[in-house]
C-alpha positions in Angstrom: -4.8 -4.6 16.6 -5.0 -8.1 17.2 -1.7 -9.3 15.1 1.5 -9.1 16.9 4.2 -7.9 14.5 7.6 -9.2 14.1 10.3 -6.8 15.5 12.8 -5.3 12.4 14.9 -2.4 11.9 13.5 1.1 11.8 14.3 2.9 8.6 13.8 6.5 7.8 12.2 7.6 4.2 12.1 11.4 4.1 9.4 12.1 6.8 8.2 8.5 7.5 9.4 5.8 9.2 8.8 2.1 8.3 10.0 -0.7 10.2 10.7 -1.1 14.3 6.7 -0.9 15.5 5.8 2.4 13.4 2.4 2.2 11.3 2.1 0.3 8.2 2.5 2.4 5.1 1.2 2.5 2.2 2.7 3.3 -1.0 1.5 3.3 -4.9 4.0 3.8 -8.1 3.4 6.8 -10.5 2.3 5.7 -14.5 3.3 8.7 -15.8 6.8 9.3 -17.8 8.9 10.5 -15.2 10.7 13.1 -17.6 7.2 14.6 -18.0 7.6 16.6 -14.9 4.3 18.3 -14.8 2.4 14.9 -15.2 4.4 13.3 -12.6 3.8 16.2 -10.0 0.1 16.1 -10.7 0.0 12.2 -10.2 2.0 12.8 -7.2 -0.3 14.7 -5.7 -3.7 12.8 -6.4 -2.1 10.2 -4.7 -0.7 11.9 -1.6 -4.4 13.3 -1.4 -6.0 10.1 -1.8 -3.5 8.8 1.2 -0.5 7.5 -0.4 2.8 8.0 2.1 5.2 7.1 -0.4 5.8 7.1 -3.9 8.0 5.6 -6.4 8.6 6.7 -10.0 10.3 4.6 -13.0 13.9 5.6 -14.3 14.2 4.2 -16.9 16.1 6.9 -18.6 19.0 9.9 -18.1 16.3 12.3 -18.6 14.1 10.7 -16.0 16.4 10.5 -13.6 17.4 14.1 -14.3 13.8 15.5 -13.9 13.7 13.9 -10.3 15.1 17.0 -9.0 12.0 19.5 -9.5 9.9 16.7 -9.1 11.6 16.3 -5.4 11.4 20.0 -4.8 7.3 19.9 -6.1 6.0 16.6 -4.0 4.5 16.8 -0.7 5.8 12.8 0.0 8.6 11.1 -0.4 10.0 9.9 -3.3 11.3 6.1 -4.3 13.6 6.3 -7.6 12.8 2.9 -9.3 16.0 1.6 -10.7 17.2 -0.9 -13.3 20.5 -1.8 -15.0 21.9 1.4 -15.2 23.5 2.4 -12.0 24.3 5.8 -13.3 20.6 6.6 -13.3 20.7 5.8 -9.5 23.3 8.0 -9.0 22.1 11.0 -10.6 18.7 10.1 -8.7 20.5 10.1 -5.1 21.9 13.6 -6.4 18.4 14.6 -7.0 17.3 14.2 -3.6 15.2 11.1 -3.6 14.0 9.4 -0.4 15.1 5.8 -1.5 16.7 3.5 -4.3 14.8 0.9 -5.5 17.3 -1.3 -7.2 17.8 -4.9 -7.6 21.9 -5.2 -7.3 22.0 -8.4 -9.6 21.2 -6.5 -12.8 23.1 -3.6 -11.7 26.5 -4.6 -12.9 29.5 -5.1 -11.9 30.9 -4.8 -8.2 32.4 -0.9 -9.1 28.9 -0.2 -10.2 27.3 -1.1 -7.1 29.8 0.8 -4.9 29.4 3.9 -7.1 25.1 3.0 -5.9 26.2 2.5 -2.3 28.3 5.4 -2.0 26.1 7.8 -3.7 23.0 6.8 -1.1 25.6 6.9 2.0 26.4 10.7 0.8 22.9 11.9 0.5 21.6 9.4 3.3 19.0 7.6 1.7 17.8 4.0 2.0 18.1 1.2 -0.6 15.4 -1.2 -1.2 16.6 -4.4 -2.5 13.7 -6.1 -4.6 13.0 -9.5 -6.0 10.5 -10.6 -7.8 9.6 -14.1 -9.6 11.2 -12.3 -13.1 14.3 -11.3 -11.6 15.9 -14.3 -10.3 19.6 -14.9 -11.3 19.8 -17.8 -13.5 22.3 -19.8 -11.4 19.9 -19.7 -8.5 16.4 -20.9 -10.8 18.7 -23.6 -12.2 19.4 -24.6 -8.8 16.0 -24.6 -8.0 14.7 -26.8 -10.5 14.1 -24.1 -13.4 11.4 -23.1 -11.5 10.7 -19.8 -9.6 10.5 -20.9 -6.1 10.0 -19.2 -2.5 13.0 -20.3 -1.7 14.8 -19.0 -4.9 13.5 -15.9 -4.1 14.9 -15.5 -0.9 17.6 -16.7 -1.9 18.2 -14.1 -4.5 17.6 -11.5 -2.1 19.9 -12.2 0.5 22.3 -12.6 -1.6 22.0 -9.1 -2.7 21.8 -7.9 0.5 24.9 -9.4 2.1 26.4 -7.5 -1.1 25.4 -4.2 0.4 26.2 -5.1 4.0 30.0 -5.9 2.7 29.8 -2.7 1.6 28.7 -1.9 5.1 25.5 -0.7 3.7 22.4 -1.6 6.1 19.5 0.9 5.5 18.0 -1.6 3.7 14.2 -2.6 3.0 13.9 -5.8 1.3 10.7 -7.1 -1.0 10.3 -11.0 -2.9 7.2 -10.5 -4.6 5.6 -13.2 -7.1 2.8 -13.2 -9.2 1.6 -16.0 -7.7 -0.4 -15.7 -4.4 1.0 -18.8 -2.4 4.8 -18.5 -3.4 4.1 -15.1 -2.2 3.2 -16.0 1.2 6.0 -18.6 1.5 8.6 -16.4 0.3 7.9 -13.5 2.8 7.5 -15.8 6.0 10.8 -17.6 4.8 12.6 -14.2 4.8 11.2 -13.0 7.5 12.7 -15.8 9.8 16.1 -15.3 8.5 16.6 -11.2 8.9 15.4 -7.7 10.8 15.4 -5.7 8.2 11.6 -4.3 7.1 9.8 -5.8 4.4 8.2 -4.1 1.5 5.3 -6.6 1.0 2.8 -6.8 -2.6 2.0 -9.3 -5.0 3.6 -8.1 -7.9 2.0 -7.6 -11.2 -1.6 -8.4 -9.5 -3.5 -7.8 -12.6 -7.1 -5.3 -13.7 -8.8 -4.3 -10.5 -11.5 -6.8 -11.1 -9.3 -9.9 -9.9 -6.1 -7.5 -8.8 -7.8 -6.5 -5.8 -8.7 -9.7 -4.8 -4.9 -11.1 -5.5 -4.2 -8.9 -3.1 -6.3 -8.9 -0.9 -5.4 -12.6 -0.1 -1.6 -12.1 -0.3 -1.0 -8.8 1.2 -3.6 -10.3 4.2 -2.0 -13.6 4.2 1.5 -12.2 5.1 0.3 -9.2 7.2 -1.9 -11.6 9.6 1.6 -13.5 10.5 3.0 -10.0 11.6 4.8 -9.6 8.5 5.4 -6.4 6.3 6.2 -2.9 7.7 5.0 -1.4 3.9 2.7 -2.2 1.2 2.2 -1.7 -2.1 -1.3 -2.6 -4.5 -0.1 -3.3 -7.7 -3.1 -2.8 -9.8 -3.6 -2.5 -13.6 -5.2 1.4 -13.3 -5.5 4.0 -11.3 -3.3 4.7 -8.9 -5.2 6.4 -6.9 -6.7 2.7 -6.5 -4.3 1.5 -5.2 -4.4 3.6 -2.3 -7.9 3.1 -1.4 -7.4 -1.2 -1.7 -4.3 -0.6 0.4 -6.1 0.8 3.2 -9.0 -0.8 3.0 -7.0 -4.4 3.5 -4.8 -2.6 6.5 -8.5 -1.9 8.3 -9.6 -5.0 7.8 -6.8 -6.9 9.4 -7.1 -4.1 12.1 -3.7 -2.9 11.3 -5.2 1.0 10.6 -8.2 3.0 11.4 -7.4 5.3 8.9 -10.5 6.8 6.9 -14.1 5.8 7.3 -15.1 2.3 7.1 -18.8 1.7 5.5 -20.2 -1.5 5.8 -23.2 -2.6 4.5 -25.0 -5.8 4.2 -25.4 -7.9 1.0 -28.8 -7.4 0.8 -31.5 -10.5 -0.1 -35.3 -10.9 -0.3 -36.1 -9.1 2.9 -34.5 -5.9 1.6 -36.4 -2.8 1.4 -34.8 -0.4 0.4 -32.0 0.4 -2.2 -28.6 0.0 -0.3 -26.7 -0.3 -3.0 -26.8 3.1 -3.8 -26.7 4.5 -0.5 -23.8 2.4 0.4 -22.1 3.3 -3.4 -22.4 7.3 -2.9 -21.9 7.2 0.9 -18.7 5.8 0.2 -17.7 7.9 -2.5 -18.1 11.0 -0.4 -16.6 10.4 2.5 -13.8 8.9 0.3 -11.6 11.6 1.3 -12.1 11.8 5.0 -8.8 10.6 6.8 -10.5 10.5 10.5 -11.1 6.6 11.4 -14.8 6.2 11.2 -17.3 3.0 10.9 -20.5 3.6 9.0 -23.4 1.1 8.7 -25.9 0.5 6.1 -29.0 -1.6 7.0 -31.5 -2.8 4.7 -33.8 -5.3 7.1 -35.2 -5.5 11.0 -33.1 -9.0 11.4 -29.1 -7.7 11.8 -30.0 -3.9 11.0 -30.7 -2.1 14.1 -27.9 -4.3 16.1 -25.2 -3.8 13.2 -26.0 0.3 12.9 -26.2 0.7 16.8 -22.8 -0.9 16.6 -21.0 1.7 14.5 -20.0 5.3 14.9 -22.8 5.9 12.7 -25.2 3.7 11.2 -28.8 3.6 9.3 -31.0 0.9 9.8 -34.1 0.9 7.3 -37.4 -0.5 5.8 -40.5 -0.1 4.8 -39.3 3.4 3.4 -38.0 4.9 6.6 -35.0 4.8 8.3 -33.4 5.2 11.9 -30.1 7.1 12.0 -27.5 5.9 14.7 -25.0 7.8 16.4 -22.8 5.8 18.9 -25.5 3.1 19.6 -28.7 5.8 19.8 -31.3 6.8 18.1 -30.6 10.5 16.7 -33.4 10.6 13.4 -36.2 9.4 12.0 -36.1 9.8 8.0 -37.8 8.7 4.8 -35.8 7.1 2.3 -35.6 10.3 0.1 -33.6 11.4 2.9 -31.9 9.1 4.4 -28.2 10.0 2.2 -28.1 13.5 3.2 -29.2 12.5 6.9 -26.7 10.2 7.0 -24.4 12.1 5.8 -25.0 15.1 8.1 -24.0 12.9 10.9 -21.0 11.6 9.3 -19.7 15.5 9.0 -20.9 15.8 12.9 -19.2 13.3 13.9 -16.0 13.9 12.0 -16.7 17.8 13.2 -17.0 17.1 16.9 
């Protein structure tokens, strides 16, 4: 890890631990109606199998927040109750055993509502995560700022929920200003983070289709993490998921924050290119897609970077002219033709993962 990360406030949600040096984790949000218990459970668990660590379901209704309790006593991960202008939902939700609140205490109500919130997660012990995001400013603060959404409106707007909760002397709090926008994003998150210890929930909200989502956040999520910022993260993608997941680790091993899963890189391919990498990078990747042991696979088409980039991974095929050489920690181990070079490949993989 090459990023030094700012120092913040360890917080407990169920069984993990965000915040204070632990690992980065990653999170998704069910799409399911939540009040469709069976739905939700199954979600649940295709995420928590594709490596989600913790999940958050909408409540936007009394039967919602009501069907949180089987849904609690089904999941293998901790559950985030996402919250909106009804604080009697987040009650009921902190009765139902969730890991955290998600609320926003502006559009809460009134200051009885909020204590009724604030005592109901100091009973069952649960965190609160106070969340911003450009759509939820408080009016008075946008005018203030212009009429525009701004990173420091945001911050703003978050802090001054938060020094709510702490006169409540509430303090298990995780705090998140996301934006659509990929530079207020990055302003707003290294302005808060110079101004408190609690840990940061960091995504670009309402990134978009995966097609241009991924890349949104890519750049954001990246952005703020290669300052040291962000103790969780969430891909908000227009989809699956499951997605979600996958793009959230993938950005956490390439800023060298995680080594979780296997890595596969491949190169782009051009004129020299003999063989069909492409496809042996796209079902390489697919089936060792559920492999949680940190693992770097390289897929060579040419002679130029091909033997030197495979011999530096954990396993690695460098090919042309129809045959291949199969690398396992910088040697030689096979010989194959291209008809089978995927199952070769792959048969080291599972070694390896094995050993």
């Amino acid at each position: 890890m090459l990023t030094k990360r700012n120092n913040t406030k360890k917080i407990k949600i169920g069984n993990v631990e965000i915040g204070g040096g632990s690992p980065i984790a990653v999170q998704s949000m069910t799409k399911t109606k939540t009040s469709d218990i069976d739905a939700t459970v199954a979600q649940i668990d295709q995420l928590q199998c594709a490596g989600c660590q913790i999940v958050r379901c909408a409540v936007p209704d009394r039967e919602s927040a009501l069907a949180l309790k089987e849904i609690k006593k089904q999941a293998k991960i901790p559950i985030v109750a996402d919250i909106h202008f009804n604080h009697e939902y987040a009650v009921l939700a902190a009765e139902a055993g969730v890991d955290k609140l998600r609320i926003n205490p502006g559009n809460i109500g009134s200051l009885d509502k909020i204590k009724a919130v604030v005592a109901a997660a100091k009973e069952h012990g649960i965190p609160i995560r106070v969340g911003v995001n450009s759509g939820s400013i408080e009016k008075e603060i946008r005018r203030k700022e212009g009429g525009h959404v701004t990173a420091a409106g945001l911050v703003k707007s978050a802090l001054k929920n938060v020094r709510l909760l702490e006169k409540l002397d509430f303090t298990d709090i995780v705090i998140a200003v996301k934006a659509t926008s990929v530079p207020l994003t990055v302003a707003a998150y290294r302005l808060l983070a110079g101004k408190i210890k609690y840990p940061l929930h960091v995504g670009v909200t309402e990134a978009g289709i995966p097609r241009t989502g991924i890349v949104r956040s890519a750049a954001g999520i990246g952005a703020i993490l290669g300052e040291g910022i962000g103790d969780t993260i969430r891909v908000s993608l227009t989809g699956d998921p499951g997605e979600e997941v996958r793009v959230g680790y993938e950005i956490l091993k390439a800023m060298e924050l995680t080594y979780h899963g296997v890595s596969v890189i491949s190169c782009p391919t051009c004129g020299r290119t003999e063989l069909d990498v492409v496809r042996i990078a796209g079902e390489i990747e697919e089936r060792t897609r559920q492999m949680k042991q940190p693992l770097t696979v390289a897929i060579m088409g040419c002679e130029v970077n091909g033997p030197g980039e495979a011999a530096d991974a954990d396993v690695g095929l460098a090919a042309g002219n129809g045959v291949g050489l199969i690398f396992r920690e910088g040697q030689v181990v096979r010989k194959v033709p291209e008809a089978e070079m995927i199952e070769a490949l792959m048969d080291e993989i599972e070694s390896f993962v094995l050993r």
